[in-house]
C-alpha positions as CSV (number, residue, x, y, z in Angstrom):
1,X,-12.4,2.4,-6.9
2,X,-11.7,-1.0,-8.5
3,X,-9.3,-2.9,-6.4
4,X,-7.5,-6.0,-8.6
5,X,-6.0,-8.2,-5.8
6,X,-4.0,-11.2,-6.6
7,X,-1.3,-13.5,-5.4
8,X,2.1,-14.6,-6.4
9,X,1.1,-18.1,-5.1
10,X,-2.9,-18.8,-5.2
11,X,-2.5,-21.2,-2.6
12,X,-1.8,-18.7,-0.2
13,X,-4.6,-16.4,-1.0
14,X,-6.3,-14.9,2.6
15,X,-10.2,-13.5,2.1
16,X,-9.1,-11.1,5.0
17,X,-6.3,-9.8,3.3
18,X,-8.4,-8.9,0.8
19,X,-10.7,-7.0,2.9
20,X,-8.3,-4.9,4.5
21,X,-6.9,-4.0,1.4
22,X,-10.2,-3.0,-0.5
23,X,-11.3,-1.3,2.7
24,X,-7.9,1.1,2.9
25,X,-7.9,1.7,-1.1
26,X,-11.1,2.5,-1.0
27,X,-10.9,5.4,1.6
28,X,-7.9,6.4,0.2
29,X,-9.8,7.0,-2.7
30,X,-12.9,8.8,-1.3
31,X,-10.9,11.0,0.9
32,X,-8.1,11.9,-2.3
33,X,-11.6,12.3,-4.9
34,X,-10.3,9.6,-7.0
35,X,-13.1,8.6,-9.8
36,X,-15.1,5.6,-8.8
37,X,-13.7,4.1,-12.8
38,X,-10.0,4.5,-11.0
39,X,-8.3,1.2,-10.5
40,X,-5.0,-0.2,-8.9
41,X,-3.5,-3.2,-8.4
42,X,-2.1,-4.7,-5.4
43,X,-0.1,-8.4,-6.1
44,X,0.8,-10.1,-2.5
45,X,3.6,-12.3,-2.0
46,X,6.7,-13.9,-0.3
47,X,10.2,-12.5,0.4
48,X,11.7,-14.0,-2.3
49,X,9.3,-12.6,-5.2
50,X,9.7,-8.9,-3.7
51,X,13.4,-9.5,-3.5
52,X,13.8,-9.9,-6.7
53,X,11.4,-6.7,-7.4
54,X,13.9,-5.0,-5.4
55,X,16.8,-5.8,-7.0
56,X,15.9,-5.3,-10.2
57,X,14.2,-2.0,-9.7
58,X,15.4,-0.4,-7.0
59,X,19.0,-1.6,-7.0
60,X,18.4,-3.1,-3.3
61,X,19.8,-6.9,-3.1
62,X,17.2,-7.7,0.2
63,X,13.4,-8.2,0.4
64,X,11.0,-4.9,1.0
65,X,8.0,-4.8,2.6
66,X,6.1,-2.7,0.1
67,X,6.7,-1.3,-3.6
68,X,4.9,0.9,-5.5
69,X,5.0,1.3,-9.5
70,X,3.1,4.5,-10.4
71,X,1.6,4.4,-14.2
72,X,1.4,8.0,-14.4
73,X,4.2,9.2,-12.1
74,X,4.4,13.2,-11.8
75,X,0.8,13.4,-13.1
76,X,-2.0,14.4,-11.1
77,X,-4.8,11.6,-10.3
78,X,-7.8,12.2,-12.9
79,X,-6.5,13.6,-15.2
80,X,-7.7,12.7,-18.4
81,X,-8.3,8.7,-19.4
82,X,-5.2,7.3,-18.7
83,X,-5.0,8.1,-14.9
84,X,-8.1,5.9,-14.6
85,X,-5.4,3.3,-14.1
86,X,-3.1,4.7,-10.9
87,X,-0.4,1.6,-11.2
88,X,0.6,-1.7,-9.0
89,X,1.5,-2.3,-5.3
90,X,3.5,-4.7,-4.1
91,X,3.1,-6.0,-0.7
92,X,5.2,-9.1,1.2
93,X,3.1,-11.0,3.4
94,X,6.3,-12.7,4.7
95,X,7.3,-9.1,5.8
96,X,4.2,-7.8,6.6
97,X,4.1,-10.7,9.4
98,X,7.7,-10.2,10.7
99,X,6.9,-6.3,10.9
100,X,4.0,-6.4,13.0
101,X,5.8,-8.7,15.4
102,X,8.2,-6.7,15.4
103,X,6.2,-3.6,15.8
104,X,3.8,-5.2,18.6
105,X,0.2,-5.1,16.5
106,X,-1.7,-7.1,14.5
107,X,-0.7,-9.0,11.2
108,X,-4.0,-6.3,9.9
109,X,-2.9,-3.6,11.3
110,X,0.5,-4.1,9.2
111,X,-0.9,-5.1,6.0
112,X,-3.2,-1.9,6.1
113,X,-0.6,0.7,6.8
114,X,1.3,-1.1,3.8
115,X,-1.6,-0.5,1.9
116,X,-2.1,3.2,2.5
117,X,1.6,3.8,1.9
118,X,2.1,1.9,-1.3
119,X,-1.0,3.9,-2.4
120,X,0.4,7.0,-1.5
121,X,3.2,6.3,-3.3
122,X,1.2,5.8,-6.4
123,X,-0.7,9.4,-5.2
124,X,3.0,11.1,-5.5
125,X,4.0,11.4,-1.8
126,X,7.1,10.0,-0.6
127,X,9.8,10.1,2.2
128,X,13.0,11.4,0.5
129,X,13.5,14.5,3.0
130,X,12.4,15.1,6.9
131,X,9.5,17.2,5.8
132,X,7.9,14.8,3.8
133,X,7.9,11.9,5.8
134,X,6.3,13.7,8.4
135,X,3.7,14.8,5.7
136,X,3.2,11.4,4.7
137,X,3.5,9.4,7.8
138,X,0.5,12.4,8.8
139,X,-2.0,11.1,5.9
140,X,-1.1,7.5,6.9
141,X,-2.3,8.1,9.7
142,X,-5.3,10.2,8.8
143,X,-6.6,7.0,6.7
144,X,-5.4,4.3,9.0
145,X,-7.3,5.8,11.9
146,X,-10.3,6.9,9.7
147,X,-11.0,2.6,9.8
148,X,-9.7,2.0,12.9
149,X,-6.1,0.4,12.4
150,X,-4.4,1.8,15.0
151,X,-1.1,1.3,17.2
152,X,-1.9,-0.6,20.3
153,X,-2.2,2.1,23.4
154,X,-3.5,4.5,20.5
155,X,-7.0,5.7,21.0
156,X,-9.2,6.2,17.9
C-alpha cells in the first residue's frame, strides 16, 4: 500500500506521525487484501483547516477529529483500475491531542485509532445504526491491537 502523508502546515510535520500512520494503513491493507498498487492519502492538520472541511461538507459548523472522502464510495476495493486509488483522510492533530487527554492514552494511541477509522470509512463501514458501530468499533480494534495500540489497563 502506498501511503501519501502530508501536512496542512509543513512546519509542523512529525516523523512519528508518519509512522504510526503507514504502520496502521498498512495492516489495514494486508488484513482487508488490498493490492500492494492501492494508495490513500492522509493530510494532517489543525482545528481550524478541519473546521472548515466540516462545514462545508458535512454541514457541521465545529472542528472533527477525523474525515474520510472515499473515491469510489459503494464500490468494492479492487475492483478494476480506478479503486487502486481508495480516497483522502483527514486527521486533526489539534484534536487528536485533546482526545487522548481526554481519553487517558497516548497522543499514538489516538492518532492510530483515527487512522484505522478514517480508513475504514474509505473501506465502506460506518456507524449510522447500533449494529454497525459495534461492527466497526470490532475491526478497529482487531487492527489496533494487531500493532499493539491499545487502551491503558488493556492487555494485548
Amino acid at each position: 500500500m502506498n501511503v501519501r502523508i502530508s501536512y496542512e502546515k509543513e512546519e509542523v510535520r512529525q516523523e512519528d506521525c508518519d509512522n504510526v500512520i503507514e504502520r496502521v494503513c498498512r495492516e489495514a491493507a494486508a488484513v482487508y487484501g488490498l493490492a500492494e498498487e492501492t494508495e490513500i492519502s492522509v493530510v494532517l492538520c489543525g482545528n481550524n483547516y478541519i473546521h472548515g472541511l466540516n462545514k462545508i461538507y458535512r454541514r457541521i459548523d465545529r472542528p472533527t477529529d477525523v474525515l474520510s472522502f472515499a473515491l469510489n464510495e459503494g464500490e468494492e476495493a479492487g475492483d478494476g483500475p480506478a479503486a487502486v486509488l481508495l480516497g483522502d483522510i483527514v486527521i486533526s492533530l489539534e484534536k487528536t491531542a485533546e482526545q487522548a487527554e481526554e481519553y487517558g492514552h497516548s497522543f499514538e494511541r489516538e492518532l492510530a485509532y483515527l487512522t484505522v477509522h478514517g480508513m475504514l470509512h474509505i473501506l465502506g463501514y460506518d456507524h449510522m445504526t447500533e449494529n454497525d458501530k459495534k461492527e466497526m468499533r470490532k475491526e478497529e480494534e482487531f487492527i489496533l491491537t494487531r500493532l499493539g495500540y491499545v487502551r491503558k489497563g488493556e492487555p494485548l
